[in-house]
C-alpha positions in Angstrom: 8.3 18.7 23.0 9.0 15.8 24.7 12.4 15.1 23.8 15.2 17.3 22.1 16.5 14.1 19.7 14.0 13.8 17.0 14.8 11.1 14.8 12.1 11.4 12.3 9.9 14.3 10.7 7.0 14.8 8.4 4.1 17.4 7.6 0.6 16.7 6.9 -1.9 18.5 4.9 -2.7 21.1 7.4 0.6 22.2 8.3 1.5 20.1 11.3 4.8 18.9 12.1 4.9 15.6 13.6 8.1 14.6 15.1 9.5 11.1 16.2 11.6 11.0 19.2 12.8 8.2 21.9 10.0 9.1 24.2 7.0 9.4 22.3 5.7 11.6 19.8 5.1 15.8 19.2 2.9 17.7 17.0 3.9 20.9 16.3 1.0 23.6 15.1 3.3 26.6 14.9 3.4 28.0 18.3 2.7 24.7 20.6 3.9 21.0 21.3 1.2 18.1 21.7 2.8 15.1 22.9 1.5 11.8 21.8 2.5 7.8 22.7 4.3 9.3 25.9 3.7 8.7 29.6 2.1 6.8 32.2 -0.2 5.6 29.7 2.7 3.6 27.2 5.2 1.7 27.9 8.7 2.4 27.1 8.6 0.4 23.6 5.7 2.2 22.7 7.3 5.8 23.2 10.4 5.0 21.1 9.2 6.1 18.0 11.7 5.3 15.4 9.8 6.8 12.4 6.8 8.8 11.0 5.4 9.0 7.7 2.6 10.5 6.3 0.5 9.0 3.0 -0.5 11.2 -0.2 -3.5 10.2 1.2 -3.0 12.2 4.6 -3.2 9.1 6.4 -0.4 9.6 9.4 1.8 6.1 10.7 4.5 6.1 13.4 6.8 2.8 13.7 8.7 2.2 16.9 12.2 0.5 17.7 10.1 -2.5 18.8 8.2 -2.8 15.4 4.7 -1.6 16.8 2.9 0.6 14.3 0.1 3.2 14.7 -2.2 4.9 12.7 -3.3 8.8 14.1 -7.2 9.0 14.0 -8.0 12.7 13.8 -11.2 12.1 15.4 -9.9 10.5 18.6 -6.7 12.8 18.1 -4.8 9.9 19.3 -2.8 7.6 17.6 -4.2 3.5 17.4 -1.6 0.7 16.9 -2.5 -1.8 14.4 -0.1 -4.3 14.0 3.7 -4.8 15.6 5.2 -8.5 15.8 
Protein backbone atom coordinates (compact mmCIF):
# COMPACT_ATOMS: atom_id res chain seq x y z
CA UNK A 1 0.00 0.00 0.00
CA UNK A 2 1.27 3.07 -0.76
CA UNK A 3 0.38 5.13 2.06
CA UNK A 4 -0.94 4.24 5.69
CA UNK A 5 -3.65 7.33 5.67
CA UNK A 6 -6.41 6.30 3.48
CA UNK A 7 -8.89 8.88 3.20
CA UNK A 8 -11.44 7.13 1.10
CA UNK A 9 -12.72 3.47 0.53
CA UNK A 10 -15.07 1.52 -1.67
CA UNK A 11 -15.56 -2.15 -3.20
CA UNK A 12 -16.47 -3.05 -6.55
CA UNK A 13 -18.34 -5.96 -7.90
CA UNK A 14 -15.56 -8.40 -7.72
CA UNK A 15 -14.44 -7.88 -4.30
CA UNK A 16 -11.68 -5.33 -4.64
CA UNK A 17 -10.91 -2.76 -2.24
CA UNK A 18 -9.86 0.41 -3.72
CA UNK A 19 -8.42 2.86 -1.38
CA UNK A 20 -7.64 6.72 -1.68
CA UNK A 21 -4.71 7.95 0.00
CA UNK A 22 -2.34 11.23 -0.35
CA UNK A 23 -0.01 9.44 -2.69
CA UNK A 24 -1.92 7.71 -5.05
CA UNK A 25 -4.21 4.94 -5.15
CA UNK A 26 -4.27 0.86 -3.81
CA UNK A 27 -6.25 -2.01 -4.84
CA UNK A 28 -6.50 -4.45 -2.53
CA UNK A 29 -7.53 -8.28 -3.88
CA UNK A 30 -7.24 -10.02 -0.58
CA UNK A 31 -3.75 -10.93 -0.13
CA UNK A 32 -1.86 -7.96 -2.34
CA UNK A 33 -1.55 -4.12 -2.91
CA UNK A 34 -1.58 -2.58 -6.60
CA UNK A 35 -0.74 0.85 -6.48
CA UNK A 36 -2.24 3.19 -9.04
CA UNK A 37 -1.87 7.29 -9.89
CA UNK A 38 1.62 7.04 -7.86
CA UNK A 39 5.11 7.66 -8.93
CA UNK A 40 7.45 8.93 -11.45
CA UNK A 41 4.75 8.77 -13.81
CA UNK A 42 2.13 11.54 -11.80
CA UNK A 43 2.62 14.44 -10.46
CA UNK A 44 2.02 15.24 -6.93
CA UNK A 45 -1.69 16.63 -7.55
CA UNK A 46 -2.40 13.62 -9.39
CA UNK A 47 -1.41 11.24 -6.43
CA UNK A 48 -3.55 13.02 -3.85
CA UNK A 49 -6.55 11.20 -4.19
CA UNK A 50 -9.16 12.78 -2.11
CA UNK A 51 -11.99 10.28 -2.92
CA UNK A 52 -13.16 7.10 -4.72
CA UNK A 53 -16.54 6.02 -5.59
CA UNK A 54 -17.72 3.28 -7.40
CA UNK A 55 -21.25 3.42 -9.67
CA UNK A 56 -24.22 0.70 -9.32
CA UNK A 57 -23.06 0.44 -12.57
CA UNK A 58 -19.44 -0.83 -11.59
CA UNK A 59 -18.01 2.01 -13.19
CA UNK A 60 -14.88 3.12 -10.70
CA UNK A 61 -13.98 7.28 -10.26
CA UNK A 62 -11.21 8.78 -8.04
CA UNK A 63 -11.26 12.69 -7.44
CA UNK A 64 -8.07 14.44 -6.21
CA UNK A 65 -7.42 17.53 -3.83
CA UNK A 66 -6.79 19.36 -7.08
CA UNK A 67 -10.23 18.56 -8.66
CA UNK A 68 -8.74 16.08 -11.40
CA UNK A 69 -11.07 13.07 -11.91
CA UNK A 70 -10.41 9.53 -13.33
CA UNK A 71 -12.24 6.81 -14.57
CA UNK A 72 -10.42 3.07 -13.98
CA UNK A 73 -10.56 1.12 -17.38
CA UNK A 74 -10.32 -2.56 -16.51
CA UNK A 75 -8.95 -3.20 -19.87
CA UNK A 76 -5.91 -0.88 -19.63
CA UNK A 77 -6.03 -1.65 -15.69
CA UNK A 78 -5.13 1.89 -15.32
CA UNK A 79 -7.04 4.66 -14.38
CA UNK A 80 -7.78 7.71 -17.37
CA UNK A 81 -8.55 11.29 -16.12
CA UNK A 82 -11.39 12.93 -17.82
CA UNK A 83 -12.05 16.18 -16.71
CA UNK A 84 -10.43 18.37 -13.64
CA UNK A 85 -10.60 22.34 -13.85
Amino acid sequence: MPQSNVLDMAQDRKGFLWLATEVGVARFDGYQFKTYLSGANHDQETQEVKSIYVTENGILWAGTRSGKLFRYHESLDDFVVCGGW
